[in-house]
TORMI-311375 format. One record per residue (C-alpha): residue in three letters; x, y, z. Coordinates in steps of 0.5 Angstrom, whole numbers, plus 500, padded with zeros to 3 digits. Example, Ala and Ser with C-alpha at 12.3 -4.5 7.8 and 13.67 -1.06 7.14 Angstrom:
<drenpas>
ala525491516/ser527498514/
</drenpas>
This chain:
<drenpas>
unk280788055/unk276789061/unk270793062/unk270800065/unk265800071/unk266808074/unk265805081/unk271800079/unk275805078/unk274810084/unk275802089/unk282802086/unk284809088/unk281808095/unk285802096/unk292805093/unk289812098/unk289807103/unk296803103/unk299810101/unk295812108/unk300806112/unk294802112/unk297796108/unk291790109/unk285792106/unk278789105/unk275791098/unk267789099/unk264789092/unk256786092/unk257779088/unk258780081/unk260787081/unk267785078/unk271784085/unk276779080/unk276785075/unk277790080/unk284786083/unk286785076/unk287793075/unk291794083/unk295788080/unk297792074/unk298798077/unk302794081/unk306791075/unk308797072/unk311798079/unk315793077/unk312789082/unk309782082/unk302779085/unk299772088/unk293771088/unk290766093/unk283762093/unk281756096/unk277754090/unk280750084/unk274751080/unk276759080/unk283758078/unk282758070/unk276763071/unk281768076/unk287767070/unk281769064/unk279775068/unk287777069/unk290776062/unk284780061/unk288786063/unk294785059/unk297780066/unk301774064/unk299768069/unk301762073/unk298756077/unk300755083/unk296749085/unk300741088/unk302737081/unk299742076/unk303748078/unk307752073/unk314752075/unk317754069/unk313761070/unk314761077/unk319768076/unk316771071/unk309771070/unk305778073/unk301774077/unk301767080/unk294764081/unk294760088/unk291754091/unk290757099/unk291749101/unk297748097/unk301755099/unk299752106/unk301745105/unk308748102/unk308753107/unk310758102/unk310766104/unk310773099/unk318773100/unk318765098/unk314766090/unk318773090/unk311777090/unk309784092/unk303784093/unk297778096/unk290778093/unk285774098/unk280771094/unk274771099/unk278774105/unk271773110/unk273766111/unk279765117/unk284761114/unk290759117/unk295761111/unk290768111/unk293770117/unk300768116/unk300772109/unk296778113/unk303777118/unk307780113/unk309787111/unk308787104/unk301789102/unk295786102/unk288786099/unk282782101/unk277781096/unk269779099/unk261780098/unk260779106/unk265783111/unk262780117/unk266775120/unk267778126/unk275775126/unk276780122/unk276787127/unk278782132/unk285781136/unk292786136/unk294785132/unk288787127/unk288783122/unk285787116/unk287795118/unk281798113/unk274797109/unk273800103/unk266799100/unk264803093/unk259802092/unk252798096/unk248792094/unk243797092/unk246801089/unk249795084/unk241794085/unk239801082/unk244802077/unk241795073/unk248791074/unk244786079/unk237783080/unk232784086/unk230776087/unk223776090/unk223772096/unk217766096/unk216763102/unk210757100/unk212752107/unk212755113/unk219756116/unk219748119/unk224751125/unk219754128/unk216749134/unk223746135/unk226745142/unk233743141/unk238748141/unk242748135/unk248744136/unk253746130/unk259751128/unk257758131/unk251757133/unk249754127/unk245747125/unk249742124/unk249738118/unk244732122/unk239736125/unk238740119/unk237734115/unk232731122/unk229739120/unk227738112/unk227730111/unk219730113/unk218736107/unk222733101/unk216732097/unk213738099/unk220742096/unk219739089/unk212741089/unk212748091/unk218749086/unk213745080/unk207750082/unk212756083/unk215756077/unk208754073/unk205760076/unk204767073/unk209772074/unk204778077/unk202772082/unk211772083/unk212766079/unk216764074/unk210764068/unk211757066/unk219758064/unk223752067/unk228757071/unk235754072/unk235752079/unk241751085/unk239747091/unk242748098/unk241742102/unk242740109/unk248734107/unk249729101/unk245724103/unk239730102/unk242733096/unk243727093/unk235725094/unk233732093/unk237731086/unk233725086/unk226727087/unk227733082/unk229728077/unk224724078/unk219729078/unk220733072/unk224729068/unk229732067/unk235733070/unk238734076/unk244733080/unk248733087/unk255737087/unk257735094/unk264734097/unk264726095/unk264730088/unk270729084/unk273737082/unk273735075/unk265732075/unk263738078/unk266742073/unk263738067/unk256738071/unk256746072/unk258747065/unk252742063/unk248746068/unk250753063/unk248750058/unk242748060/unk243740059/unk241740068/unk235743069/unk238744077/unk244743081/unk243740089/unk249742095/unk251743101/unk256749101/unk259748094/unk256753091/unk254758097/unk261761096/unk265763088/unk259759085/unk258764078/unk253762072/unk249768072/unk244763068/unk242761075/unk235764076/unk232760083/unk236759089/unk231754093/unk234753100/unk232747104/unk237748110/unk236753116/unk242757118/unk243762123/unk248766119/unk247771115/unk254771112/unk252764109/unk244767107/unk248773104/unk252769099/unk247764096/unk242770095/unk247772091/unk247766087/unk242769084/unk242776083/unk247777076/unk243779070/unk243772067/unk245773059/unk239769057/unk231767060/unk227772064/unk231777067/unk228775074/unk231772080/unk227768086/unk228765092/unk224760095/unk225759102/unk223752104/unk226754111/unk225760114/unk230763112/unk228769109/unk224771115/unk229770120/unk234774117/unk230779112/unk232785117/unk240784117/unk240783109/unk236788107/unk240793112/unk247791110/unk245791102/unk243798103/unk248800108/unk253796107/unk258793114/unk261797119/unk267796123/unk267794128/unk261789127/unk256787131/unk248786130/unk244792131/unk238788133/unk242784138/unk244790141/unk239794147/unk233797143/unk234802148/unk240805144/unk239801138/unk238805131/unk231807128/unk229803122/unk232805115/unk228809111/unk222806108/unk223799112/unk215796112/unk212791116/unk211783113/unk205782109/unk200778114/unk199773109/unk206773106/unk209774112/unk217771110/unk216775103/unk221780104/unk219787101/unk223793098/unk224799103/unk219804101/unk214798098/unk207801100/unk202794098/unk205787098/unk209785092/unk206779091/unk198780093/unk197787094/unk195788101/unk197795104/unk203795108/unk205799115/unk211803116/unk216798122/unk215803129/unk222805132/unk224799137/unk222800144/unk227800150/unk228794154/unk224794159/unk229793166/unk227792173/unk226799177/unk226798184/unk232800188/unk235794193/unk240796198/unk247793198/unk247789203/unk240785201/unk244784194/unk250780198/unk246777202/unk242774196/unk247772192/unk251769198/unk244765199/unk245763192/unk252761192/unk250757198/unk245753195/unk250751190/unk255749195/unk249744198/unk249741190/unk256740191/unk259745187/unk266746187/unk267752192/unk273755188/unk267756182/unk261759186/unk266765189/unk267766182/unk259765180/unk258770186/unk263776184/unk260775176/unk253775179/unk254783182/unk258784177/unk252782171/unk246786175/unk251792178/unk256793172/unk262793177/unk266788180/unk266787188/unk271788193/unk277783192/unk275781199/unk268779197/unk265773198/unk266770204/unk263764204/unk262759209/unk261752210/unk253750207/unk249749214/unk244746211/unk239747217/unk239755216/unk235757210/unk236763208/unk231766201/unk234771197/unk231777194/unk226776190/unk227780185/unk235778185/unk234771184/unk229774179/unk234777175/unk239772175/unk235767172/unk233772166/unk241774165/unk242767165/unk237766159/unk241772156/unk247768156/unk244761154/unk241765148/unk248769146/unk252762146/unk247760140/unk248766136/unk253766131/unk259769133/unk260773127/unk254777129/unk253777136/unk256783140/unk262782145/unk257780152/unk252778153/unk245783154/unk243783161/unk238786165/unk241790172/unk238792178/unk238800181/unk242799188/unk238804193/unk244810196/unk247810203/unk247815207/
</drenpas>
């Protein structure tokens, strides 16, 4: 039988309210390990005893055993759907078929197809092409996720996903005791902070080679700051000597497998690489040697950031910077269930900036949850942008990267007083009035300039019309620019506080291309000019 968490019970309720309501895709976001499987399983018998059937989908072979536990816990009968392993002689009748993602979309199998009612996705954040050909459909659907973030979600007509359901919040699943708080550690500065190039990854993001470039020169100084982390007192915010089962996220598998390396030779004990060149059935074998505490560690890229579920996992090392929060909340979830053995605590040890770079996000979406539709309220104008949650303090100055629990008066590591964060102040936008005419002519003198560059004269008139439109919040006339051939012997400067604003609102937009498209807003910010009134 399954265990009976009141807040389970009260998502169930919502979701039948919801496709009661005509709502027919809908998105339950439970914190990780607050029993989202458990919590589809008692939809899909409700269901049954409708007389309907359920396919549950996952694109992760490890969780098909795992998913059909938790379903014939709940007194459902199961089939696997999953290439040459699928079940055919239980196609008809089981209650529930648990279902490869990538073999459903190879064979190209809909709900109608397996003669199910309703479509559980597992992970539903993630944009899979057999997602949104299941979403298509008319029969009901429910999405099950940890991190309700990605902006495809909210996105397009129509709608994919048509409502959110949240019972209950990280930090409620925190305060009721049905997680850990981790404590974050940052003992290496954040290794991203003196570079000059631009990520050049998926989304804004580093790729694989970059972060590799990034973290290389601090292999070794990983190891040592986890061996001193682990050998220090627990009051100073290590582990009091316990040698803490530890998950690695890495840059690639060259970098897992010499950070598996290293740790094992440094320790002696061992430690392995679970990457993509990892066999299903080595990674099955080494995560079960990793429970039973035969591995002290396991090092990967993504193979254990989403679906991972060993609550003996206590310390979660990360030695990839990423720009995307999604990904940051889901491996600190790696190590928040309450273990069944060892100390009750969770660390993560930051060794690339990560809990610096996005402790404000986190913290807001564990109190708070998501909100459709999405974007990130710190990359929105200050001006019109929420105070601070209640208790937001500021980072300790000698522990900068330590994020500390709203309302925490002394740094939870050394002690030191902390500051409430002040509210944020609005952007600063240029004042002075320019008449009509002096913008056009500025910016006609700047197109000009690109036509001397030999840019393409379509292209600039286009540049121009965007250009008033960025610095005034309207389009030009239809008839605007005219644009004559560049003679290079009449200079004509433009305004100053024009080109001024320009080069700004283009920094702006350079910035904005590099952020993650799951977090950023939907334009760019830019700064405008006030235009002086004609009589």
């Amino acid at each position: 039988m399954l265990e009976d968490r009141g807040y389970q019970s009260v998502a169930v309720e919502q979701v039948l309210a919801a496709w009661s309501d005509g709502d027919v895709n809908v998105c339950l976001s439970m914190p990780t390990g607050s029993g989202k499987t458990a919590t589809a399983a008692r939809v899909a018998a409700g269901v049954r005893a409708e007389g309907g059937r359920a396919a549950f989908l996952t694109d992760r072979l490890s969780l098909l055993s795992q998913t059909a536990v938790t379903m014939q816990s709940a007194g459902l009968t199961t089939a696997v759907v999953q290439a040459d392993r699928t079940e055919t002689a239980s196609l008809d009748t089981a209650d529930v078929l648990i279902c490869s993602s990538q073999t459903l979309q190879a064979r190209g199998w809909m709900p109608d197809d397996l003669g199910v009612q309703l479509g559980i996705i597992d992970e539903c954040h993630g944009d899979r092409l057999v997602t949104r050909q299941w979403l298509a459909t008319p029969h009901v659907m429910l999405g099950l996720t940890a991190t309700p973030l990605a902006r495809w979600m909210t996105e397009g007509e129509p709608v994919p996903w048509h409502r959110l359901i949240q019972p209950l919040t990280t930090r409620d699943a925190i305060n009721a005791g049905w997680l850990l708080e981790p404590l974050f550690r940052a003992d290496i500065p954040d290794p991203t902070e003196s570079l000059e190039e631009r990520p050049a990854g998926v989304g804004g993001d580093w790729s694989d080679q970059q972060a590799e470039s990034i973290m290389s020169p601090y292999l070794d100084a990983i190891v040592t700051t986890w061996q001193r982390v682990i050998a220090m007192h627990e009051k100073d915010g290590g582990l009091g000597g316990f040698d803490a089962p530890t998950i690695v996220q890495a840059c690639s598998i060259h970098h897992a497998e010499k950070l598996a390396e290293a740790f094992t030779l440094r320790t002696g004990r061992q430690w392995i690489a679970v990457t993509a060149d990892t066999g299903q059935d080595a990674s099955e074998r080494a995560v079960a040697a990793f429970r039973a505490g035969e591995v002290a560690g396991l090092c990967s890229v993504a193979k254990l950031s989403i679906g991972f579920d060993a609550p003996e996992a206590m310390v979660l090392l990360s030695a990839r910077p990423t720009n995307r929060i999604l990904t940051w909340v889901q491996l600190v979830g790696r190590v928040m269930r309450v273990p069944q053995r060892g100390i009750p605590r969770a660390v993560v040890l930051d060794c690339a900036g990560n809990g610096h770079r996005h402790a404000g996000r986190l913290h807001r979406f564990w109190s708070n949850g998501a909100a459709w539709p999405l974007g990130r309220p710190e990359a929105r104008d200050p001006s019109t942008a929420a105070p601070p949650e209640a208790g937001a303090v500021q980072p300790c100055p000698d522990h900068p990267t330590i994020v500390q629990p709203p309302g925490s008066s002394v740094c939870v590591v050394c002690h030191q007083p902390l500051k409430p964060l002040e509210p944020p102040k609005a952007r600063q936008v240029w004042k002075d009035a320019i008449e009509p005419e002096e913008l056009g002519r500025s910016v006609i003198a700047l197109a000009r300039n690109r036509l001397l560059r030999g840019d393409d004269p379509e292209r600039v008139t286009k540049w121009a019309r965007m250009q008033v439109k960025t610095l005034t919040g309207r389009w030009p006339s239809r008839s605007w620019p005219v644009i004559g051939p560049p003679d290079p012997f009449a200079v004509e400067k433009p305004h100053p506080v024009v080109a001024r604003l320009i080069r700004q609102n283009l920094k702006h937009w350079q910035d904005w291309q590099t952020m993650d498209p799951e977090d950023r807003p939907s334009e760019p910010p830019a700064e405008r000019i006030a235009l002086a009134e004609t009589a």
